[in-house]
C-alpha positions, 0 to 999 in steps of 0.5 A: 500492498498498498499506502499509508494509514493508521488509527489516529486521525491526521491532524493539521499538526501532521502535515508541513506545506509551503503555502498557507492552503487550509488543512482537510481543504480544497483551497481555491481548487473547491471553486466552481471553475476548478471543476473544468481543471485538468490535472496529471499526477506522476509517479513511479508505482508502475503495475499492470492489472486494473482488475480488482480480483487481480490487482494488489499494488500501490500502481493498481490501487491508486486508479481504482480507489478512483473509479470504484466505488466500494460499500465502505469507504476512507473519507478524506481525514478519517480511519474509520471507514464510512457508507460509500455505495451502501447506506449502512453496514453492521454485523449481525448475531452474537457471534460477529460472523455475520456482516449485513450490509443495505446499498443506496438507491440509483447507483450505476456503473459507468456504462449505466448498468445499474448497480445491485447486490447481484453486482457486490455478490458477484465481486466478491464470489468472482474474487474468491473463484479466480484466486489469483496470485498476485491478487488480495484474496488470501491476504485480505478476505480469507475469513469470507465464507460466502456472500449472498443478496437478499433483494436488489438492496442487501448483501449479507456476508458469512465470515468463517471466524469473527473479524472485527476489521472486516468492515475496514477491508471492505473499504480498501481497493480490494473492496471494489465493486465491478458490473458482473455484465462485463467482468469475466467470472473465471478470468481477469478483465482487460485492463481497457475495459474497466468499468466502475461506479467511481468519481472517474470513468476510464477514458483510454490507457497508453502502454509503455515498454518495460523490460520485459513486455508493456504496462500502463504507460498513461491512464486517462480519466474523466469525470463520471456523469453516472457517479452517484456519491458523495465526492466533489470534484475539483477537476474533470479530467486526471491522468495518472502517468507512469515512470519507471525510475525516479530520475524520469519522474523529475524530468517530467516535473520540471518540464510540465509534463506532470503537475505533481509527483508523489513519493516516487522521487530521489530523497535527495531530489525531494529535499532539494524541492522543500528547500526551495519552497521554504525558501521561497525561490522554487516554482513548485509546491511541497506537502508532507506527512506521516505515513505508513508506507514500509519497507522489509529486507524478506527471506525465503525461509525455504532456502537452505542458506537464508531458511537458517533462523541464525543466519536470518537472526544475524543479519538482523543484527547488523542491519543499521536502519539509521544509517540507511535512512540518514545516508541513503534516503536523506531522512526522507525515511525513518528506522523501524524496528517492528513489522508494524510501523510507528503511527499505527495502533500496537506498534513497538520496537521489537526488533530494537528490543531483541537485538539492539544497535548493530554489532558485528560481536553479537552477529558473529556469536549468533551464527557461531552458536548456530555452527555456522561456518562463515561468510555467508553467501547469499543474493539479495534481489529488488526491484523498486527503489528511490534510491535505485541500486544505491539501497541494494549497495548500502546493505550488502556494505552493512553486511559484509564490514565484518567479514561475515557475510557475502552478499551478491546484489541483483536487480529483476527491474520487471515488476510482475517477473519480480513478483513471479520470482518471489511467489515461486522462491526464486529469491533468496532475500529480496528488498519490498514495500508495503503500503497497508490497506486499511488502518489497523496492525492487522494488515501488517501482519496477516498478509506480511508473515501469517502462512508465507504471507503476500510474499511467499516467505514460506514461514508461518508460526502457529501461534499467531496464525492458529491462535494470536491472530483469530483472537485479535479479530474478536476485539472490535475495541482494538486497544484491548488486543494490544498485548496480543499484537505486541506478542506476534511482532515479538515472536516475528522479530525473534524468527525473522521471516522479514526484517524492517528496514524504514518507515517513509514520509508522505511527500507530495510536490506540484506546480503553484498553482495546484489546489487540495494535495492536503487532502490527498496527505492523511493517514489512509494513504489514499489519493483521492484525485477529486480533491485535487484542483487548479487555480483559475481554472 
């Protein structure tokens, strides 16, 4: 899922602004009358569900990190996750399959229902119960055994194996605790009702049509009188607005209608609005920074055509990842050769290592050992793109220089059909993103290729799920599982479920009078909407 982290802090050196505004800051924004601003923020991560037991997209997580609150949370500049709802947590016993956790005193919902540990148990129970599809309990709690409450003031959590990132998950969306007096326990909430202890309280929601029914066209939030945590708030009302393509998102940035976009626009139209900044003759903000946001060319690994290891090994070979990122997304991207990105911990170039440049030669041989009669014919669908088809086009011209392949380009614009189409092997490769939640290689690789992962590749290797993985879990020191976690992205880049194609950069534009977007550029990925102000306001 969902944006940008790693285990290194960010540092000033990390972030590239066009104004003088202090690193980690609020600026002016921090002011006391920067509390009755009003800010909206646009972007292109359409979703439709706000339920956390449903909800695991970058859309979804971006409104709840924002109105729930979760017992550990991301602080702004940090990847080590800190006390937010609970006072402090810690694992317990000898075996590490025991997490304890003791909430703070006075936490209440919105609504002002009181938040206990009857409320976390019920989450988290409620969760693993509905199973949805589309939701985060395979990918990111599947070595939660029970949880149970000891008082109105602590949780206990029963792990199935050891999980040293287990205190990381908790502190990602998936994490979010909802009032069991309203949340369903068998089903999903409407998205009207969402009730949290955040910073924010939901205000209404406007839908918009999509190809294929409505979404959330337009969420409006206000600051949370009952929110009992530790975030300041530079604002007292955000709104979150929706676009579905890029072009759309510009247009409302040039107009006004938003006061700052985030990584949703063209590469070409981003670069135009840094140009500008640095030159000092445009009327608008840029701040940029590293990131963890990826994308992956993923197979159904079912497939009779693409679910052949040659075929998958062969398009790998001539995939041109610099190409792609230097014509296609005017640098805004860079290449990535492994399924965990550059910036994270244990990160290498497997895929480099194992196929090198592209080489058409060396595709060629690859599928003629294979005794595979060629072109290939195969579709390759997507559904999200800054640069909309043009992507889609660029690889299938890789693809098809030499005359080994024939690619069919589709487009299923719809975001939950396209979901649909992956999760019942509708596809035979289809272009995805992932923005990781919480910072450690462990979430690339668990909900990416560990049993079909998050998107139903359908491909699973016994040494990584059965063995590699469960032993990385034991390691809380994580520099000590490095040769571990090189192994597993060794062994994906030898079979290929998914291929790597870019690695993006943070990039944030606003209006010049818009305050703390730096602290919303770290390297958790997470927009944390209070940090974000107005000056004279």
């Amino acid at each position: 899922m969902s944006a940008v982290k790693r285990l290194a802090v960010l540092g000033c050196a990390g972030l590239v602004a066009s104004t003088a505004a202090a690193c980690g800051s609020s600026g002016d924004g921090g002011s006391a009358s920067a509390a009755n601003a009003s800010v909206t923020l646009g972007t292109t991560a359409v979703t439709t569900v706000y339920d956390p037991a449903g909800a695991y997209d970058l859309g979804s997580w971006l409104v709840l990190y924002n109105t729930h609150q979760t017992l550990l949370n991301f602080p702004a500049g940090a990847t080590t996750p800190q006390p937010d709802a609970a006072k402090s947590c810690t694992f317990t016993g000898a075996d590490a399959k025991t997490y304890k956790c003791t909430l703070n005193s006075g936490l209440t919902f919105s609504n002002g229902d009181s938040l206990t540990a009857e409320d976390v148990v019920f989450s988290f129970t409620r969760m693993k119960h509905i199973h949805d599809p589309s939701g985060p309990a395979d990918a990111l709690f599947d070595t939660l055994k029970s949880v149970e409450s000891q008082g109105d003031n602590q949780v206990i959590f029963h792990l199935t194996e050891p999980d040293a990132v287990f205190p990381s998950k908790l502190a990602s969306a998936a994490g979010a605790i909802v009032d069991h007096k309203v949340y369903p326990a068998d089903k999903l909430l409407a998205n009207d009702k969402m009730v949290g202890s955040g910073p924010y309280k939901l205000d209404g929601i406007d839908t918009m049509k999509t190809a294929d029914g409505t979404a959330p066209g337009v969420v409006r939030l206000s600051a949370n009188s009952d929110y009992r945590g530790s975030a300041q708030l530079n604002n007292n009302k955000f709104t979150l607005r929706y676009y579905q393509a890029p072009a759309d998102l510009k247009s409302a940035l040039d107009s006004g209608e938003v006061d700052l976009a985030d990584n949703s626009l063209d590469p070409k139209d981003a670069n135009k609005y840094k140009q500008d900044a640095l030159a000092g003759s445009g009327a608008f903000k840029v701040v940029t920074g590293d990131s963890a946001e990826t994308r992956y060319m993923a197979f159904n690994t079912k497939d009779p055509v693409v679910g052949q290891k040659a075929v998958r090994q062969a398009i790998a070979q001539l995939l041109d990842r610099k190409a792609l990122a230097r014509d296609g997304y005017d640098r805004t991207v860079q290449a990535l050769y492994s399924v965990v990105p550059q910036g994270i911990i244990g990160s290498n170039t497997a895929f480099f290592d194992e196929y090198g440049d592209p080489s058409v030669a060396a595709a060629r041989d690859i599928l003629e050992k294979a005794h595979i009669q060629t072109p290939v014919s195969f579709s390759l669908t997507w559904s999200r793109a800054r640069i909309d088809g043009a992507e889609g086009e660029q690889l299938k011209k890789q693809l098809e220089s030499g005359g080994l392949f024939k690619v069919q380009v589709k487009r299923q614009s719809d975001w939950t059909s396209f979901q649909k189409g992956w999760q019942s092997g509708a596809y035979q490769a289809y272009t995805i993103g992932w923005s990781p939640d919480y910072p450690d290689p462990d979430n690339f690789i668990v909900p990416l290729v560990v049993k079909g992962g998050s998107y139903y590749t359908g491909w699973d290797d016994s040494r990584i799920s059965g063995q590699l993985v469960p032993q990385t879990r034991k390691t809380a020191d994580r520099s000590a599982a490095m040769e571990k976690l090189g192994k597993i992205q060794d062994i994906v880049a030898d079979d290929a479920p998914l291929i790597p194609l870019w690695q993006s950069k943070a990039f944030f534009v606003s209006k010049g009078d818009i305050t703390g977007v730096e602290s919303t550029v770290d390297a958790t990925g997470v927009i944390r909407f209070w940090e974000i102000g107005r000056i004279g306001h």
